[in-house]
N, C-alpha and C positions, 0 to 999 in steps of 0.2 A: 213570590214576594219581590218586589223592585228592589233594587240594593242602591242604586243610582245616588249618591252620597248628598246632593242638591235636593233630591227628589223626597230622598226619606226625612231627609231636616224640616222640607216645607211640609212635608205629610206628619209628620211628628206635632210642630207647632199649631197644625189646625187643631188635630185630634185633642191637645190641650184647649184649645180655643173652645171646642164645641163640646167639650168636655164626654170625649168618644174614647170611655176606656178600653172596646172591643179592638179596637185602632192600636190603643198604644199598647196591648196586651201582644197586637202581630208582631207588633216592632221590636220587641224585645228581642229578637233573635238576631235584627240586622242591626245593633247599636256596635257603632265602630267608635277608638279613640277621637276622631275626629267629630263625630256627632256628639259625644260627651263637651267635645270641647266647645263645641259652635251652642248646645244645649245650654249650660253652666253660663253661661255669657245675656238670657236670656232668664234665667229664673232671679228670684228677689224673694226676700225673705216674707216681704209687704204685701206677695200674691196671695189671693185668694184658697182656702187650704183645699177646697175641690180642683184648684188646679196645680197645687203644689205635691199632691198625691198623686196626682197622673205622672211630674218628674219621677216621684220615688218608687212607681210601679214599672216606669221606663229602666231605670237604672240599677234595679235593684241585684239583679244579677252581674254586676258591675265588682271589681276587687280596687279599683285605682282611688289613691286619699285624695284625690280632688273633689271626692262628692263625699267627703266625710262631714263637712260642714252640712250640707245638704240635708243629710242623714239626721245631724245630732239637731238641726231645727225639727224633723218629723217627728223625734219624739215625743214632741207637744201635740201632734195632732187628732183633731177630733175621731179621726180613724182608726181603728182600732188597727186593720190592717197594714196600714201605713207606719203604724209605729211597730209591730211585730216586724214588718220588712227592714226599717233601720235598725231596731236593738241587733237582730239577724247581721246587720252588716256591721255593726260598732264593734259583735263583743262575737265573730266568729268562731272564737278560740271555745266559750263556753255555751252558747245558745245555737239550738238548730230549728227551725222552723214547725218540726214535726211535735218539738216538746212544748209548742205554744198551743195547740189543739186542745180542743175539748173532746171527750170521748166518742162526742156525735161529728168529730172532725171540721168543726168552725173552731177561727180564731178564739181565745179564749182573755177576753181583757183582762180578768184578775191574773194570769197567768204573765201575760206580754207586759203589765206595768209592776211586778213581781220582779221581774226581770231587769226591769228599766230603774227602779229602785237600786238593785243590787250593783249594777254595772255605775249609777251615778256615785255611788258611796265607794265602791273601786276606783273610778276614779277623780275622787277626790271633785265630782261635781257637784255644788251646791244646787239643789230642787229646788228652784222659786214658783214651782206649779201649784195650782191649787185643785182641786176638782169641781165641777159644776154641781153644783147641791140637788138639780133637778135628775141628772142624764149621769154624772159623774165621771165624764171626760174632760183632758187638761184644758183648762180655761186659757185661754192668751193672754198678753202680757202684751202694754203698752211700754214705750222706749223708760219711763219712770218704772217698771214693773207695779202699776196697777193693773189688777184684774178687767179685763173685760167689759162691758156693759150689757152683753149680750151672750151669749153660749153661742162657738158658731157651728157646733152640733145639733142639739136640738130647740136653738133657736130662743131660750125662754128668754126674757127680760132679769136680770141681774142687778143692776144699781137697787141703790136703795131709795130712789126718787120712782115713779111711773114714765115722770119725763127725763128718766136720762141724767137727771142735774149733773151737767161735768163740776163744780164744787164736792161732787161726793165721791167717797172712793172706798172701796170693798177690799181692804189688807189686815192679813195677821187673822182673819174668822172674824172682826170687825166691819161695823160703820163707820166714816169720819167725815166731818163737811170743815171743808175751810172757807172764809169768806174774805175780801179785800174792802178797805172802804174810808171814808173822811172817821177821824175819833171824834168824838164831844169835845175835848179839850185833848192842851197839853199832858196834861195829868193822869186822863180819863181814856186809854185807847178803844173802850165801847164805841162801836159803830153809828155814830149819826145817819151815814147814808154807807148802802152797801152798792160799792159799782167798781169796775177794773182802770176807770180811767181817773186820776186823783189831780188835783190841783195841788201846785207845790204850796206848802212842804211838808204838812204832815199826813203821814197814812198810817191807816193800824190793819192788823189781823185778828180774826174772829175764829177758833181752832175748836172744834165739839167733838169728841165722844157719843153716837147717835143712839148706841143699844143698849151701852150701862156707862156709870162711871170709872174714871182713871183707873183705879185699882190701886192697890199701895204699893207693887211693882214698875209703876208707870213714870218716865222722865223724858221729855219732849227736847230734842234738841231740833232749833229754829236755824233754818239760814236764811239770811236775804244776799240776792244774787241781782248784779246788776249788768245788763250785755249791752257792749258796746260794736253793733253788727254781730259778726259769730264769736267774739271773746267776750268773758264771761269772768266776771270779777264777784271774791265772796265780802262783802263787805260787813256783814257780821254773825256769828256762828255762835249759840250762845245754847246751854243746859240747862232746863229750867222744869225743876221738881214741882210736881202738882198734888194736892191734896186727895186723898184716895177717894174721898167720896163726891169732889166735883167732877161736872163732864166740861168745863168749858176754859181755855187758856186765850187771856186777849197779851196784846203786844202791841207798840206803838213807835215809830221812828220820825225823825227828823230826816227829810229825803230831800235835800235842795235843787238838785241837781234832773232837769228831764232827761229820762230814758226810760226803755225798759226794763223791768225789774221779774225778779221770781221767786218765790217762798217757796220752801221745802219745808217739810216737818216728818224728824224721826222719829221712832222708837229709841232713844237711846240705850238701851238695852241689849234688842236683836240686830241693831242697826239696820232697821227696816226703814223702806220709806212709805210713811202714811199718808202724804197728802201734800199737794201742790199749786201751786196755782199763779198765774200770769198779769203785773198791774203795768199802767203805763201812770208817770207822773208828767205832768203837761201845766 
């Protein structure tokens, strides 16, 4: 095996490239601190999980906390392997690799997210994962912690639209759709016209419930968020109790001011966030 420290980084990063686990299976013997280092410098969390797997196969034999982060991202991963190799590296004290087998000696997924369960409640890590309803691997998580639109396991379709609709969002074992748009009136924040781009000054929001209604446990807090470049001002935050048996909450504002703008809406309850979405006022 070349050891040439140049040599194995560029042979490393193809093997990632062309996605040649036989490759990075050699390597593992020649990973020096330096290769960890020039490695780490090169992955993102944003990568694709067939090649963020090939990191965590590279490294796994690895003891240094600089790939702890690394690790505690694989736990989400559609691999099953890949997440037995991190829980293996997070929680050395109590998991060994042999006790994640199945009797016919494969991985064992009930087994390795058994594990991964026990070790996030140690410590003291809150599980925003969900499972995939089709394959039942941890779904992703977009920078809001909505769910996925897609499994990127076994690939199925997710939303609750055919097309995707980014107004809809899959949180809590729930449907939500939120819309942006001109009100009828002052009075009236029912949507005349539904679009992201508003003429000043007033705009409303359109907030549904898609699978049943609110539930009489159910209380929606609104922000509206207004960014001035990358700062980001909350200009109103507001709790608003909904009746158990409707699915639909509208809102309306007085927005003078062009910029852009952003709605959140939570569960105030679990303090989840259910649904989001982007206007410009012009």
């Amino acid at each position: 095996m070349q050891t040439d420290p140049e040599a194995v980084f560029k042979r490393a990063l193809q093997a990632i490239e062309a996605r040649d686990a036989e490759t990075i299976e050699a390597l593992r013997d020649v990973v020096t601190p330096d290769l960890v280092t020039r490695l780490l410098r090169t992955w993102r969390a944003s990568l694709p999980w067939d090649a963020k797997d090939l990191y965590v196969a590279l490294l796994m034999d690895q003891s240094e906390s600089r790939i702890e982060a690394l690790m505690q991202d694989a736990l989400a991963s559609p691999s099953v392997e890949s997440r037995a190799y991190a829980i293996c590296y997070l929680d050395a004290s109590s998991v060994s690799f042999t006790e994640l087998l199945s009797a016919g000696g494969w991985v064992d997924p009930s087994k390795v997210d058994r594990r991964i369960r026990s070790y996030r409640h140690r410590a003291g890590i809150v599980d925003s994962t969900t499972p995939c309803p089709h394959c039942g691997a941890p779904l992703r998580l977009d920078p809001y912690g909505n769910a996925a639109l897609r499994c990127d396991f076994c690939k199925q379709q997710l939303a609750a639209a055919p097309d995707a609709d980014p107004g809809r969002f899959l949180r809590e074992g729930r449907h939500w759709e939120i819309r942006t748009g001109v009100p009828i009136s002052k009075s009236d924040p029912e949507l005349s016209q539904i679009t992201s781009v508003i003429p000043l000054d007033q705009a409303a929001m359109k907030f549904r419930a898609l699978d049943r209604p609110f539930g009489p446990e159910m209380a929606l807090l609104v922000q509206l968020i207004r960014f001035d470049g990358d700062h980001e001002t909350t200009l109103t935050s507001s709790t608003n109790p909904v009746r158990p048996e409707t699915t639909t909450l509208y809102k309306g504002w007085t927005i003078p001011r062009r910029a852009d703008y952003e709605l959140r809406v939570w569960n105030a309850s679990t303090h989840g966030l259910l649904a989001t979405t982007r206007f410009r006022m012009v």
